[in-house]
LOVEXSE-561673 format. One record per residue (C-alpha): x, y, z; chain. Coordinates in nm, 2 decimals. Layout:
// LOVEXSE-561673
+--------+--------+--------+-------+
|      x |      y |      z | chain |
+--------+--------+--------+-------+
|      X |      Y |      Z |     A |
...
+--------+--------+--------+-------+
// end
This chain:
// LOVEXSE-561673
+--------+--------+--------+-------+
|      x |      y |      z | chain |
+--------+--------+--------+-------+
|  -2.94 |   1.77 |  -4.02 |     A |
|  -2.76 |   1.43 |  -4.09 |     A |
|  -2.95 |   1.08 |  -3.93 |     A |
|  -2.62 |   0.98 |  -3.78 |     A |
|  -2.57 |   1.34 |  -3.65 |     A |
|  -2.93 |   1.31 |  -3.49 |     A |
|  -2.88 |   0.96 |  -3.34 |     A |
|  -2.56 |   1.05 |  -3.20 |     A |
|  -2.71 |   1.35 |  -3.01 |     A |
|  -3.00 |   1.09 |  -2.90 |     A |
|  -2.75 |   0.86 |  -2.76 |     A |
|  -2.51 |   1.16 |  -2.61 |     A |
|  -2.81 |   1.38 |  -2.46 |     A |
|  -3.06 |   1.12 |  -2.36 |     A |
|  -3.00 |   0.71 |  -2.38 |     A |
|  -2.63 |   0.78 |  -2.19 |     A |
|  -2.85 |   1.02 |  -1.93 |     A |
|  -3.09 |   0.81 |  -1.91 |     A |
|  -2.89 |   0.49 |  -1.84 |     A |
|  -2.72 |   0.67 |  -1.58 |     A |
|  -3.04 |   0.80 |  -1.40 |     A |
|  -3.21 |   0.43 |  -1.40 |     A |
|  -2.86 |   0.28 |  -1.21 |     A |
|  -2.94 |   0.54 |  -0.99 |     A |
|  -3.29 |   0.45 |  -0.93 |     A |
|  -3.22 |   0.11 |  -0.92 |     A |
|  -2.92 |   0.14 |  -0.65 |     A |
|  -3.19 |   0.37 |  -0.47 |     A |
|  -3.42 |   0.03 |  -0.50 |     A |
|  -3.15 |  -0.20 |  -0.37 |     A |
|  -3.04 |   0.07 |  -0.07 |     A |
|  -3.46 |   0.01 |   0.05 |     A |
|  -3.46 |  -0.35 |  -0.01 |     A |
|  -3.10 |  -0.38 |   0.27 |     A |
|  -2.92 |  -0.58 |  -0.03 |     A |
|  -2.63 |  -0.59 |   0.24 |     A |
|  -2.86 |  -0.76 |   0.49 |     A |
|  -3.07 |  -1.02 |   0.18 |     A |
|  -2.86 |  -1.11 |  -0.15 |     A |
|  -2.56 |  -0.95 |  -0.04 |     A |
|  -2.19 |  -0.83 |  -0.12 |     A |
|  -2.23 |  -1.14 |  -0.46 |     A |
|  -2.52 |  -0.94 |  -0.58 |     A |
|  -2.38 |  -0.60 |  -0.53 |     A |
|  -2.03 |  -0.77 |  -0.72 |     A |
|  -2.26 |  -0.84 |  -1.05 |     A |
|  -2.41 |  -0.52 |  -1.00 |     A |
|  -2.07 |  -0.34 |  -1.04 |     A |
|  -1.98 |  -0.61 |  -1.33 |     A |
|  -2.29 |  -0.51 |  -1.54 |     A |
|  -2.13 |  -0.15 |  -1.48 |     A |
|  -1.82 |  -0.25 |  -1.58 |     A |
|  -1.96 |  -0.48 |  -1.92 |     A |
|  -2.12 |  -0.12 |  -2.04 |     A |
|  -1.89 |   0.15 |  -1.93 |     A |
|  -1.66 |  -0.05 |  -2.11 |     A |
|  -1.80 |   0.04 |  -2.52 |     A |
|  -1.96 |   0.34 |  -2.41 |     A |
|  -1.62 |   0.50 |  -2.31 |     A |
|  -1.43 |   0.33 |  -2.64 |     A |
|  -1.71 |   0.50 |  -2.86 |     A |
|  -1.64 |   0.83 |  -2.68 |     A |
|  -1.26 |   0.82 |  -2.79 |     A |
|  -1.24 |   0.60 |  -3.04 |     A |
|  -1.34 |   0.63 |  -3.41 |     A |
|  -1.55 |   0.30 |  -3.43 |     A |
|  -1.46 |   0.01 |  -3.66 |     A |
|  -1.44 |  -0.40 |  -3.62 |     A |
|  -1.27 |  -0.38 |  -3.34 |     A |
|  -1.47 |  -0.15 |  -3.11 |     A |
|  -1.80 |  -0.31 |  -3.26 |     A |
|  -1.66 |  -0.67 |  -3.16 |     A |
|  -1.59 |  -0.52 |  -2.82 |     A |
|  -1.99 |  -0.33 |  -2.80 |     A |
|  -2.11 |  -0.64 |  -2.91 |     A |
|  -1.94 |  -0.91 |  -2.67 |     A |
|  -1.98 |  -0.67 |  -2.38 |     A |
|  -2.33 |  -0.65 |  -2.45 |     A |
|  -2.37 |  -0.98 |  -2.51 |     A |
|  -2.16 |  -1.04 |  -2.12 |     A |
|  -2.40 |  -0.81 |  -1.99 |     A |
|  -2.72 |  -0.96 |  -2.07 |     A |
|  -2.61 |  -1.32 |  -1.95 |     A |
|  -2.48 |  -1.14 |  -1.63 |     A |
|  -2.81 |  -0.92 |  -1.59 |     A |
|  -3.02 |  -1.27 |  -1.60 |     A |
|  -2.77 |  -1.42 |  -1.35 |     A |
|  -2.80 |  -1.13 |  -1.10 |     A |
|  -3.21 |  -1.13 |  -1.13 |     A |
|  -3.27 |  -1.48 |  -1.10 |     A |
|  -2.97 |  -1.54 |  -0.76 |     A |
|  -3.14 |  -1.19 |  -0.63 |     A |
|  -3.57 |  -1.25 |  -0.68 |     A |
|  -3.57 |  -1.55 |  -0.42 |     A |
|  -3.33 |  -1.33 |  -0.12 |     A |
|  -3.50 |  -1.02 |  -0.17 |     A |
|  -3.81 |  -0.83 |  -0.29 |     A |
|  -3.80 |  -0.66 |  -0.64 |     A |
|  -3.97 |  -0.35 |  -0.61 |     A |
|  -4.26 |  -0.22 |  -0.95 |     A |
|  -3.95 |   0.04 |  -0.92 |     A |
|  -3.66 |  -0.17 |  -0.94 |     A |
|  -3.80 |  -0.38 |  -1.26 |     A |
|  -3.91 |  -0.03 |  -1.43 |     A |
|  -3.54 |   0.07 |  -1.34 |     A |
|  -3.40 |  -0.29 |  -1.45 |     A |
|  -3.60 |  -0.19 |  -1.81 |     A |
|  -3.45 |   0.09 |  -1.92 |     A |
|  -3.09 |  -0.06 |  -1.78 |     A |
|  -3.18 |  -0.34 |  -2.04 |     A |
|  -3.31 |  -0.18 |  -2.35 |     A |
|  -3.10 |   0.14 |  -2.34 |     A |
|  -2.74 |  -0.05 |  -2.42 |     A |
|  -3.00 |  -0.20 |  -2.70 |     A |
|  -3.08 |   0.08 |  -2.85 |     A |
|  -2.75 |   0.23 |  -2.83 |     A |
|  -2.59 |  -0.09 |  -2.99 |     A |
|  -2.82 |  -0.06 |  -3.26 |     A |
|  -2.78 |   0.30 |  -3.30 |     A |
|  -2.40 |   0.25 |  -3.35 |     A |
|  -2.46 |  -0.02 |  -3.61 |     A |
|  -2.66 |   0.21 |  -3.79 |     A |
|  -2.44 |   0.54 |  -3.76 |     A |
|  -2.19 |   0.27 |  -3.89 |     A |
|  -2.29 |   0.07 |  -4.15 |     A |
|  -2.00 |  -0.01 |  -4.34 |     A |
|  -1.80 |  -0.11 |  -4.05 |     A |
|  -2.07 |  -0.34 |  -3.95 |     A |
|  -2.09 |  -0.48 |  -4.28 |     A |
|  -1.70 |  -0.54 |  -4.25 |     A |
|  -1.76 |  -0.70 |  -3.93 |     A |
|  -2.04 |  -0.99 |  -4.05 |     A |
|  -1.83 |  -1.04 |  -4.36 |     A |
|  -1.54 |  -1.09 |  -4.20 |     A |
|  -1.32 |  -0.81 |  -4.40 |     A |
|  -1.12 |  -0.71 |  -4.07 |     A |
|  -0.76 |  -0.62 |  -4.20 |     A |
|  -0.68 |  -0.28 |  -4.12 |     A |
|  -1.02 |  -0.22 |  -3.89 |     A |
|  -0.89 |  -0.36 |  -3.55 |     A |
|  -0.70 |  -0.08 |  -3.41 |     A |
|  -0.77 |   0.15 |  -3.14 |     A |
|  -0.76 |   0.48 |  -3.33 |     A |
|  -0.82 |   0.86 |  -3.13 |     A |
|  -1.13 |   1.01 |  -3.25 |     A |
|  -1.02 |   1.36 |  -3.41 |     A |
|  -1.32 |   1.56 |  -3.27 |     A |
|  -1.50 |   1.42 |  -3.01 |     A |
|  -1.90 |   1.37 |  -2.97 |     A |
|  -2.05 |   1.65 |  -2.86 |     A |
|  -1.82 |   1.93 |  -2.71 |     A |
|  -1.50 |   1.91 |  -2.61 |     A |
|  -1.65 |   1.87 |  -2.28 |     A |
|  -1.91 |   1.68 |  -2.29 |     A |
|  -1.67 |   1.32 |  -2.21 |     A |
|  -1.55 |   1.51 |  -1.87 |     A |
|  -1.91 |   1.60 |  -1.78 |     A |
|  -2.06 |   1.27 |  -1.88 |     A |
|  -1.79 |   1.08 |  -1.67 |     A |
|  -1.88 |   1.34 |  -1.31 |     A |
|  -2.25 |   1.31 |  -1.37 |     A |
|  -2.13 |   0.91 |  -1.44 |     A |
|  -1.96 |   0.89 |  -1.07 |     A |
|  -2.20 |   1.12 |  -0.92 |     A |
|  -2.48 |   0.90 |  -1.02 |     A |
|  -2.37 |   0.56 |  -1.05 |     A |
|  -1.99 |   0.49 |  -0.92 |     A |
|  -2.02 |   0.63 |  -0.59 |     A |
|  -2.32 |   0.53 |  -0.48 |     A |
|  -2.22 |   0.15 |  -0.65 |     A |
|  -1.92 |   0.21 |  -0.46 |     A |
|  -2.09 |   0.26 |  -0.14 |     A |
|  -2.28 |  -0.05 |  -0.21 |     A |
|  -2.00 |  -0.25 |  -0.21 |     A |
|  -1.88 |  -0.13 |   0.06 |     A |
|  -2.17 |  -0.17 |   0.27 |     A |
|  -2.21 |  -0.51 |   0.17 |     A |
|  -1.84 |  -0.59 |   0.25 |     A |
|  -1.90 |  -0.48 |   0.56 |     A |
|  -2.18 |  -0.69 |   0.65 |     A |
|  -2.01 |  -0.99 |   0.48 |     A |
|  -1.71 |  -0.92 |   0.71 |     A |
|  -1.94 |  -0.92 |   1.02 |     A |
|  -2.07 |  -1.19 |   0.98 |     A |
|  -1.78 |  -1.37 |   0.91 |     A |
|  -1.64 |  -1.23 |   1.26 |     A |
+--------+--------+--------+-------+
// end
């Protein structure tokens, strides 16, 4: 079997599983630590962002074939997403406790878009190479991948198992926390 087919199975079938299950945990963390009650509705905000920053490449790399452009955008939204990630730990470690849990959760919400970014610079090497030497005519469209990763249905199944993990209850979180905000403000 082909390297790139392997990684790309690795990344489909257990760093995007994976990723998903350690938001979980870690909104299971915050839910026991009363983030609506310590750091609040601004932590629960950068929590959704970081969401955002990664959901972001992982859904262009689903439909997209990937060039310079969608590299630039894995890249910068990586990039985003580690600045934000040190922004939300350091604002949330003095207002509440971080749980063994929560940092072995924060871990693996760190390293995974790591070692998917590096997988897709390595499944595509020459568009990476086009990228650092700055050879980006023609790679900086959006272009509709012909067969897509996986099965056909593997992009609606990761998305539920993608809300039922992580959007909803993220969702919830935010909503908790705006209500507390907005008592307070009462």
């Amino acid at each position: 079997m082909d390297t790139s087919v392997l990684l790309i199975n690795a990344m489909l079938y257990v760093f995007l599983p994976l990723w998903g299950i350690a938001g979980f945990a870690d909104w299971c963390c915050h839910r026991a630590t009363k983030i609506e009650v310590t750091s609040g509705i601004q932590e629960s905000l950068m929590h959704s962002l970081m969401g955002i920053q990664m959901g972001i490449p992982i859904l262009m790399c689903l439909m997209f074939e990937v060039n310079v452009l969608i590299l630039l955008i894995c890249i910068i939204t990586w990039i985003s997403h580690e600045i934000v990630a040190h922004w939300d730990v350091r604002y949330a470690a003095p207002k509440r406790e971080i749980s063994i849990w929560e940092m072995h959760a924060h871990t693996y919400l760190g390293s995974l878009p790591l070692y998917m970014l590096t997988s897709i610079l390595v499944i595509n090497w020459d568009e990476f190479q086009s990228l650092i030497t700055l050879e980006w005519a023609g790679n900086m469209s959006l272009i509709p991948l012909e067969n897509p990763h996986g099965t056909s249905s593997y992009l609606p199944a990761y998305l539920i198992f993608m809300c039922v993990v992580c959007v909803f209850p993220y969702i919830e979180e935010n909503l908790r926390c705006l209500n507390v905000y907005f008592k307070k403000g009462s």
